[in-house]
DRENTORKOL-3810 file (N, C-alpha, C; in nm, 4 decimals):
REM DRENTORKOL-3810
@n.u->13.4336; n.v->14.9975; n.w->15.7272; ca.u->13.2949; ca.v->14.9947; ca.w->15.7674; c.u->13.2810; c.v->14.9028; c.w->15.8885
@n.u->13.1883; n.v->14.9379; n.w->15.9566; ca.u->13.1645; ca.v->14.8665; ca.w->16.0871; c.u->12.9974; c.v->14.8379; c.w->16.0823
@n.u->12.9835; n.v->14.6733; n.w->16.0816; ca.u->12.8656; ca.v->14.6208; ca.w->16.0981; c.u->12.8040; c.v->14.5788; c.w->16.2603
@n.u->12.6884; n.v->14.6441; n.w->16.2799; ca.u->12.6853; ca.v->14.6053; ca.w->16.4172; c.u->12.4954; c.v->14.5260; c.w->16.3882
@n.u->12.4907; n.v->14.4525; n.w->16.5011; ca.u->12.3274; ca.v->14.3804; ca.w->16.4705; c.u->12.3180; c.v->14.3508; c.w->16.6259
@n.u->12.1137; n.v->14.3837; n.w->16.6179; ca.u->12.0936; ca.v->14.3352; ca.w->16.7160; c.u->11.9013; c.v->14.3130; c.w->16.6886
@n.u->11.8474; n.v->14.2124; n.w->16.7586; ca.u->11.7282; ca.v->14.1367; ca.w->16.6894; c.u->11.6458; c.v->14.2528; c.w->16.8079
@n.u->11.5453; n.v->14.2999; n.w->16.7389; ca.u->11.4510; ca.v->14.3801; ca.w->16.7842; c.u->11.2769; c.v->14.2890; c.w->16.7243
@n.u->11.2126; n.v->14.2234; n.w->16.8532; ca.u->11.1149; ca.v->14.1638; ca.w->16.8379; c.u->11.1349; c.v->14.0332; c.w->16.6982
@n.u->11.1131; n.v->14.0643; n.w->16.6326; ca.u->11.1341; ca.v->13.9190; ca.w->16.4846; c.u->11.2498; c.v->13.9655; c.w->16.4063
@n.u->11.2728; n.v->14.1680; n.w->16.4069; ca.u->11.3799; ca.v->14.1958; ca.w->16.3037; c.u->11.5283; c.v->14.1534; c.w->16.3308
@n.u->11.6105; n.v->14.1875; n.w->16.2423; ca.u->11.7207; ca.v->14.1591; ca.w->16.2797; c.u->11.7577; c.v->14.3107; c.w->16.1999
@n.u->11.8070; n.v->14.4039; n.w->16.3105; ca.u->11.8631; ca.v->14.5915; ca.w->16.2713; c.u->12.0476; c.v->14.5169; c.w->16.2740
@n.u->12.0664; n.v->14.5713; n.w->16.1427; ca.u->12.2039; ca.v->14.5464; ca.w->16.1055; c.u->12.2360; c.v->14.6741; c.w->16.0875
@n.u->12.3161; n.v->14.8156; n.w->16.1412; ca.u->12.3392; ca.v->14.8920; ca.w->16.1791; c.u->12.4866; c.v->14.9384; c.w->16.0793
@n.u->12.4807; n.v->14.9918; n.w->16.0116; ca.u->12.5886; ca.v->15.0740; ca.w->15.9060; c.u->12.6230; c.v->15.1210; c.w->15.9595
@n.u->12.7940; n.v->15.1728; n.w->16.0005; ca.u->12.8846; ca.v->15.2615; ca.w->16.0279; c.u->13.0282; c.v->15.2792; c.w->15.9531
@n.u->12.9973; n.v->15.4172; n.w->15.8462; ca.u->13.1375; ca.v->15.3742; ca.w->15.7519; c.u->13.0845; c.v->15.4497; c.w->15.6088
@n.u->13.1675; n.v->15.4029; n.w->15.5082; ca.u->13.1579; ca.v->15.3639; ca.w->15.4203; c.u->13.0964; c.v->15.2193; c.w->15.3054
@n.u->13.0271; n.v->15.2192; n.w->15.2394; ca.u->12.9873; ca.v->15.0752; ca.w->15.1720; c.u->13.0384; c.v->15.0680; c.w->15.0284
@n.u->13.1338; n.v->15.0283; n.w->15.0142; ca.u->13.2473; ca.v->15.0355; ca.w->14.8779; c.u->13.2541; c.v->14.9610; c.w->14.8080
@n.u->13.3603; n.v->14.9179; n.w->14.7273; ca.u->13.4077; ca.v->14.8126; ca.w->14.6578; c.u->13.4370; c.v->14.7135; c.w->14.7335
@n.u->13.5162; n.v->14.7576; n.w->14.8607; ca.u->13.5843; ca.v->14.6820; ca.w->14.9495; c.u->13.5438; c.v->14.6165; c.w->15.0447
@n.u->13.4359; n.v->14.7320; n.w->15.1033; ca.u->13.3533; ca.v->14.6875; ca.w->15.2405; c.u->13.2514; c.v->14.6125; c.w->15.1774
@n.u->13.2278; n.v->14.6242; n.w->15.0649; ca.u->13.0816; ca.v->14.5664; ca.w->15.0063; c.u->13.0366; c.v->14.3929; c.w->15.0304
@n.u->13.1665; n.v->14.2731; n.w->14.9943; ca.u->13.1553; ca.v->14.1623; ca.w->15.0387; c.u->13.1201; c.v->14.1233; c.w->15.1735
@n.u->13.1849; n.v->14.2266; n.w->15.2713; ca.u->13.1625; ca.v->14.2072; ca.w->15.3934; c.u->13.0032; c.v->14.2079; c.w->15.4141
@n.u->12.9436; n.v->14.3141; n.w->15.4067; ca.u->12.8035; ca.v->14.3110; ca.w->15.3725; c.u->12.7523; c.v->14.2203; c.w->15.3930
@n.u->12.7693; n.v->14.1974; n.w->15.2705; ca.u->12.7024; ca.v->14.0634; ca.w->15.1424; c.u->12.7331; c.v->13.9421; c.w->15.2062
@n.u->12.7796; n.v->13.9021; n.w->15.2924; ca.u->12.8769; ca.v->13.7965; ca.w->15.3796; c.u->12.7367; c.v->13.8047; c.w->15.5226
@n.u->12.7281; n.v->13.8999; n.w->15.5585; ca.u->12.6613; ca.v->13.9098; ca.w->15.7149; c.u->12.5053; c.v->13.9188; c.w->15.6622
@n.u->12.4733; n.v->13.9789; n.w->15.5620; ca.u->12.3353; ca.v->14.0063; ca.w->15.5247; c.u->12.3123; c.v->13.7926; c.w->15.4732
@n.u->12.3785; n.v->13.7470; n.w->15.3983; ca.u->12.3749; ca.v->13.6092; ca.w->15.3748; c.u->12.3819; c.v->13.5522; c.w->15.5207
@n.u->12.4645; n.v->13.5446; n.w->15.5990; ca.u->12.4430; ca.v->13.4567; ca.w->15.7236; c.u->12.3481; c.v->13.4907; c.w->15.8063
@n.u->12.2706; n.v->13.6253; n.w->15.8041; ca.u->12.1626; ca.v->13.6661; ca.w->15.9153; c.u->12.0533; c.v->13.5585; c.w->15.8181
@n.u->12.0000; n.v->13.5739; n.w->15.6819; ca.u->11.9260; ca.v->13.4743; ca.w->15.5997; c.u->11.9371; c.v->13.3072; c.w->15.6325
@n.u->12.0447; n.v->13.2892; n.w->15.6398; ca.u->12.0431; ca.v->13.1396; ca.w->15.6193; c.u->12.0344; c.v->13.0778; c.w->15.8045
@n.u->12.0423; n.v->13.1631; n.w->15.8949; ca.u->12.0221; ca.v->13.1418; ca.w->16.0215; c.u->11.8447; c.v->13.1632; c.w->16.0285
@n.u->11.8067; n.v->13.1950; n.w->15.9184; ca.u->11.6252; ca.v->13.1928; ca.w->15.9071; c.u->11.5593; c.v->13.3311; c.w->15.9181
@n.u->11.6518; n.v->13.4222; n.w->15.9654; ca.u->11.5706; ca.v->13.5339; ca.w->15.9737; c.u->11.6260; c.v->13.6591; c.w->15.8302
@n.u->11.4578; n.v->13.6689; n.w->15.8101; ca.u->11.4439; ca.v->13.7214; ca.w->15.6434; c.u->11.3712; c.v->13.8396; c.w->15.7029
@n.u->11.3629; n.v->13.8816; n.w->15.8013; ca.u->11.2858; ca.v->14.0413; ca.w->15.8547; c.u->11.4573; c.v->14.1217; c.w->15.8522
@n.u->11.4871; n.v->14.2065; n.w->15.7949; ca.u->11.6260; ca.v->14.2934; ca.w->15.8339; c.u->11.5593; c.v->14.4392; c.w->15.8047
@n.u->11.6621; n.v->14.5064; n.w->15.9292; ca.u->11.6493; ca.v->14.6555; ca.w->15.8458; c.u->11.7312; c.v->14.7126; c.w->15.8733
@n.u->11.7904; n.v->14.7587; n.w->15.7306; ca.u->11.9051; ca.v->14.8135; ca.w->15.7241; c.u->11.9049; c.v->14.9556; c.w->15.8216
@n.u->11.9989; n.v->14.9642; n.w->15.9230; ca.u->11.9550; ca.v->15.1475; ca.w->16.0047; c.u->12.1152; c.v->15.2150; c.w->15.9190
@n.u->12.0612; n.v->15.3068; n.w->15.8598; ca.u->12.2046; ca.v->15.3560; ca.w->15.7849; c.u->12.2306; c.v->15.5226; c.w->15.8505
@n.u->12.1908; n.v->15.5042; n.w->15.9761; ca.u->12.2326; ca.v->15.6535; ca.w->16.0198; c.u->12.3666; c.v->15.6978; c.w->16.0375
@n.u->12.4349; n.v->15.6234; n.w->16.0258; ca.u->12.6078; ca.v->15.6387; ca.w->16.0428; c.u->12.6296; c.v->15.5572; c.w->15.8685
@n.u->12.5918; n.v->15.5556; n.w->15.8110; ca.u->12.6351; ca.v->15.4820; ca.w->15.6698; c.u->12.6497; c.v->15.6377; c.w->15.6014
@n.u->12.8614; n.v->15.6905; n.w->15.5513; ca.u->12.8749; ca.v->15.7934; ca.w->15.5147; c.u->12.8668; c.v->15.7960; c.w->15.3531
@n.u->12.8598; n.v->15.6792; n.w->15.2961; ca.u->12.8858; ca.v->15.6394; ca.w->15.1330; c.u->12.8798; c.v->15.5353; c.w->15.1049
@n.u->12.7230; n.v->15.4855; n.w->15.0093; ca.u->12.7657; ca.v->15.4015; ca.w->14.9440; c.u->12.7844; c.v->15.3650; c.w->14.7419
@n.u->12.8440; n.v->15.2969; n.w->14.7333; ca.u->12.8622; ca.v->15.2694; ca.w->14.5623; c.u->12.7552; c.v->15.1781; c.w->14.5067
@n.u->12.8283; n.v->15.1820; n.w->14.4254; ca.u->12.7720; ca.v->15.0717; ca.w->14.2962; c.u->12.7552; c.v->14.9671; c.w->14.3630
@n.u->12.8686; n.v->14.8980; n.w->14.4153; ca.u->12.8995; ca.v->14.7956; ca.w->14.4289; c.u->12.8237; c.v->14.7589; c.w->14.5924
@n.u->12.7855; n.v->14.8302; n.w->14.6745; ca.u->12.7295; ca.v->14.8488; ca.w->14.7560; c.u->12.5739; c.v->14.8300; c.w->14.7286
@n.u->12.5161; n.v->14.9185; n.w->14.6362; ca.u->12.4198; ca.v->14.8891; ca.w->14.5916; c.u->12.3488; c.v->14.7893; c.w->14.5528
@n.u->12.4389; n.v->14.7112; n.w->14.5000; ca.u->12.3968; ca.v->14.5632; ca.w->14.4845; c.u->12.3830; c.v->14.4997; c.w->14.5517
@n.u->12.4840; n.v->14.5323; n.w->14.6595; ca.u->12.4771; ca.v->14.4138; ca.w->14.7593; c.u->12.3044; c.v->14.4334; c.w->14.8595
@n.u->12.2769; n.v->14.5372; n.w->14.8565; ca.u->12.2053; ca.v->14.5804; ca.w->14.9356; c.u->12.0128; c.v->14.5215; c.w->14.8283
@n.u->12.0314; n.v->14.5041; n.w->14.6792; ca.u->11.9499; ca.v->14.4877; ca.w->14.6114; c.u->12.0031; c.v->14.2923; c.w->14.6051
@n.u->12.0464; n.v->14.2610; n.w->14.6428; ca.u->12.0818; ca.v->14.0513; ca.w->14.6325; c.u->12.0027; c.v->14.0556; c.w->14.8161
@n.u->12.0756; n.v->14.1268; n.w->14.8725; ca.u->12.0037; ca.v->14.1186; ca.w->15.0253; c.u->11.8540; c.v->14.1049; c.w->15.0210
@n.u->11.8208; n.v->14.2142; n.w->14.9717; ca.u->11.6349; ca.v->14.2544; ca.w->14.9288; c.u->11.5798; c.v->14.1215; c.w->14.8940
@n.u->11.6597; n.v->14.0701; n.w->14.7831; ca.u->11.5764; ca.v->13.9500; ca.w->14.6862; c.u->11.6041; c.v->13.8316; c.w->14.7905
@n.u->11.7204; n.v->13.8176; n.w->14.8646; ca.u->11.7272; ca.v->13.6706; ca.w->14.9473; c.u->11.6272; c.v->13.6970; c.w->15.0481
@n.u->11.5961; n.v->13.7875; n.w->15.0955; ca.u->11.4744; ca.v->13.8176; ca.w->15.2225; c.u->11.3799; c.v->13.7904; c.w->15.1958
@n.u->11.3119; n.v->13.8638; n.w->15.0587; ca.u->11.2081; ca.v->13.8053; ca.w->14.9825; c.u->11.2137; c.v->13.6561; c.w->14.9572
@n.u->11.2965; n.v->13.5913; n.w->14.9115; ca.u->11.3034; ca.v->13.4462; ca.w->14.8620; c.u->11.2402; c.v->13.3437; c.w->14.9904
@n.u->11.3217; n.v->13.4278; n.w->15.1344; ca.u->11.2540; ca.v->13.3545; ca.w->15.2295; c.u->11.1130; c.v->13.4202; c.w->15.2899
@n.u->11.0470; n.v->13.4510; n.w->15.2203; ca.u->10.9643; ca.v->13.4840; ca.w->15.2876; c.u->10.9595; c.v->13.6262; c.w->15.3511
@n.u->11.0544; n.v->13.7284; n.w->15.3887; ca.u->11.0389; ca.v->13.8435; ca.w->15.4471; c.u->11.1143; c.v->13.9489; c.w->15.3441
@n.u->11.1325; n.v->14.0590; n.w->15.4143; ca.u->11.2007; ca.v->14.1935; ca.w->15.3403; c.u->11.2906; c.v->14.2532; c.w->15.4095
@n.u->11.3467; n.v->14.3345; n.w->15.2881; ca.u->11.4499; ca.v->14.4041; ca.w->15.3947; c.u->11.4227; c.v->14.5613; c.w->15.3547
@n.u->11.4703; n.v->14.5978; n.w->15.4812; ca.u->11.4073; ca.v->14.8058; ca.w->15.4871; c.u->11.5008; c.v->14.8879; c.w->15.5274
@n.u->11.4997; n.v->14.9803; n.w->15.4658; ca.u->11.5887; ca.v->15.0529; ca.w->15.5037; c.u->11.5422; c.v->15.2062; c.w->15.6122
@n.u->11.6369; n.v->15.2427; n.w->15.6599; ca.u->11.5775; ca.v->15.3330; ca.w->15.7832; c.u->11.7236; c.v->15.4777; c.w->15.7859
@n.u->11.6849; n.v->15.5964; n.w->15.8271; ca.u->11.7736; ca.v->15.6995; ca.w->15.8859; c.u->11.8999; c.v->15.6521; c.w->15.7735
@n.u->11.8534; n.v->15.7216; n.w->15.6324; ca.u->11.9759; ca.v->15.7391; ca.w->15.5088; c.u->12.0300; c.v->15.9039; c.w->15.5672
@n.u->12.1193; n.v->15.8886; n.w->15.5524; ca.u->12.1776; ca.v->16.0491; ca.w->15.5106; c.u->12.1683; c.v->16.1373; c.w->15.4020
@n.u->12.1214; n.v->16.2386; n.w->15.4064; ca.u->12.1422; ca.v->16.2975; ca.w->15.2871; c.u->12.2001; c.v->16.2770; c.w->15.1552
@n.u->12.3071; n.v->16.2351; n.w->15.1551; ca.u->12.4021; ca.v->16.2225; ca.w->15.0407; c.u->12.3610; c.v->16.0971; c.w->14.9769
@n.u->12.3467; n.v->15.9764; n.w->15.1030; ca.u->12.3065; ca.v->15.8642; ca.w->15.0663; c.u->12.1739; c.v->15.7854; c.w->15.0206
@n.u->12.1059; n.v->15.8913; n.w->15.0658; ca.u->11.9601; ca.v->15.8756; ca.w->15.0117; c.u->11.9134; c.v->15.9720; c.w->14.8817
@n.u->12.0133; n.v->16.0285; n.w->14.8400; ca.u->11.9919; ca.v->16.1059; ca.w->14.7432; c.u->12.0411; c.v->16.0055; c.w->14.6268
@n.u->12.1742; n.v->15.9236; n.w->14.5931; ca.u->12.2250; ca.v->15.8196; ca.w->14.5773; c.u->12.0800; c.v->15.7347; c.w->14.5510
@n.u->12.0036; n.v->15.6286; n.w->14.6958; ca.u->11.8952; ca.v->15.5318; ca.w->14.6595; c.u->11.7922; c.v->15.5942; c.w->14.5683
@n.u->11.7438; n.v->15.7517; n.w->14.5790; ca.u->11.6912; ca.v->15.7968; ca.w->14.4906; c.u->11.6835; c.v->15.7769; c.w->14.3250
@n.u->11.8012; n.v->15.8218; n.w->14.3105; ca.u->11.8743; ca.v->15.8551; ca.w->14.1509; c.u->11.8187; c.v->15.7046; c.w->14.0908
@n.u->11.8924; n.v->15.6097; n.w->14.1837; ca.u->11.9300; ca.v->15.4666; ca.w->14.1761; c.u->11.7613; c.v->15.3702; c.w->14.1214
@n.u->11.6872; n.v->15.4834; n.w->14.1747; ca.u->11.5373; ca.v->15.4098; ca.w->14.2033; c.u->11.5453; c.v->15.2921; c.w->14.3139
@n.u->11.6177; n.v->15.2828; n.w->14.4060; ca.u->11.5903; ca.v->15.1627; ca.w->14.5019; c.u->11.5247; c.v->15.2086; c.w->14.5933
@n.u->11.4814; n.v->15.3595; n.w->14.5897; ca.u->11.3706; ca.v->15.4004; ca.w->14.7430; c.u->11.2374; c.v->15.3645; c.w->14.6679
@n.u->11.2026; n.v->15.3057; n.w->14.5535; ca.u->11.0379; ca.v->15.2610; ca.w->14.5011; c.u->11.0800; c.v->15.1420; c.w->14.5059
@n.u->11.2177; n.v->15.0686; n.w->14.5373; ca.u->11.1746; ca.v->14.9000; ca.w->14.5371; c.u->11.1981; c.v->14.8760; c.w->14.6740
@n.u->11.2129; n.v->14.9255; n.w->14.7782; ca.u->11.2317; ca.v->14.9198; ca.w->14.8889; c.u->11.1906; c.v->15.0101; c.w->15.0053
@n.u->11.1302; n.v->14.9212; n.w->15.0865; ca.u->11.0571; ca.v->15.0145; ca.w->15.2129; c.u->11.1489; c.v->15.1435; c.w->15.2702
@n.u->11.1499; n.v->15.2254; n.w->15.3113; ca.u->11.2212; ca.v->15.3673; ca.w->15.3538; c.u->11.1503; c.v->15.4028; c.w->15.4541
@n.u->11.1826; n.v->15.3882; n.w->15.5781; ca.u->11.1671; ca.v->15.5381; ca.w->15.6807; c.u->11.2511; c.v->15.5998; c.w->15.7385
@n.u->11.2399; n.v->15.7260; n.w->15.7318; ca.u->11.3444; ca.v->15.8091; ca.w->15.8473; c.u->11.3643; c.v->15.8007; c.w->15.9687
@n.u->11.3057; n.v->15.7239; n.w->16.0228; ca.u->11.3233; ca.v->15.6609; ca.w->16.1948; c.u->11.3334; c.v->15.5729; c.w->16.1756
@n.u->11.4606; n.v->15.5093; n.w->16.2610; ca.u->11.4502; ca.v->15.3392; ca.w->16.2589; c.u->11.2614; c.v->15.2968; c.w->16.3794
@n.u->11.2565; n.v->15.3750; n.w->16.4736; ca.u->11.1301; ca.v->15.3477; ca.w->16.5793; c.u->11.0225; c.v->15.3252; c.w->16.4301
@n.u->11.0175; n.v->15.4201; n.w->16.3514; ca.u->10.8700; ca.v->15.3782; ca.w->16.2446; c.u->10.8939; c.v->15.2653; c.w->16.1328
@n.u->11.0581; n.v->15.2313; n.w->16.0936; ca.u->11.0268; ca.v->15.1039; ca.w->16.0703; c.u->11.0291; c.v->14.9832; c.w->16.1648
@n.u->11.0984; n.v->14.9687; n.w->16.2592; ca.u->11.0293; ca.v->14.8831; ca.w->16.3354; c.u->10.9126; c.v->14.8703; c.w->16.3836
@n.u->10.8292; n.v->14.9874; n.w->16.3712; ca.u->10.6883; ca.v->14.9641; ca.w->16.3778; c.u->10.6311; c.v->14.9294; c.w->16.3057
@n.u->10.6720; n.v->14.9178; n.w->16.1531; ca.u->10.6084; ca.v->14.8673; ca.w->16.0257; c.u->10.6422; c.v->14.7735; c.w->15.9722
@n.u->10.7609; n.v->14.6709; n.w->16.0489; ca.u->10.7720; ca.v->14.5401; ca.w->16.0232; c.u->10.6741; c.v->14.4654; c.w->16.1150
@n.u->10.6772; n.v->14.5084; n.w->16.2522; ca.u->10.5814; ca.v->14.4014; ca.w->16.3168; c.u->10.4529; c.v->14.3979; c.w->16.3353
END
């Protein structure tokens, strides 16, 4: 998996490319924690290149949610793929978490 970020107005778009596994999952969980503790609690996940994620992925992506919240902001997700948004579905994490299909309309709905 390949994490890419770049701060758009207050957000910080952390950009999925890959897989989100067992394996890749710490990595995550590693960059989603250091974008937090550098102060910024606005993220949104853009998963238009994100080809699969797990269990273990899932979580990481639901500890992300709650540390954003803890400081004060949220985290959103934007452009799932089919497969993978069918996945947040099942999962119920598209009713605990913001969703749009354009990253342009959630960045319009964070700021």
């Amino acid at each position: 998996m390949k994490i890419e970020e770049q701060t758009v107005d207050s957000v910080v778009v952390v950009s999925l490319d890959g897989r989100v596994d067992g394996s890749t999952a710490p990595d995550l969980e590693k960059h989603i924690s250091d974008v937090v503790e550098r102060g910024n609690t606005q993220i949104l996940l853009d998963c238009s290149k994100m080809d699969y994620i797990s269990s273990a992925g899932l979580r990481v992506v639901l500890v992300g949610a709650k540390k954003c919240q803890q400081g004060g902001g949220k985290l959103t997700l934007c452009t799932l793929r089919a497969t993978c948004k069918s996945v947040m579905e099942v999962s119920g994490f598209l009713t605990m978490l913001d969703y749009y299909d354009t990253r342009e309309s959630a960045l319009a709905a964070q700021s």
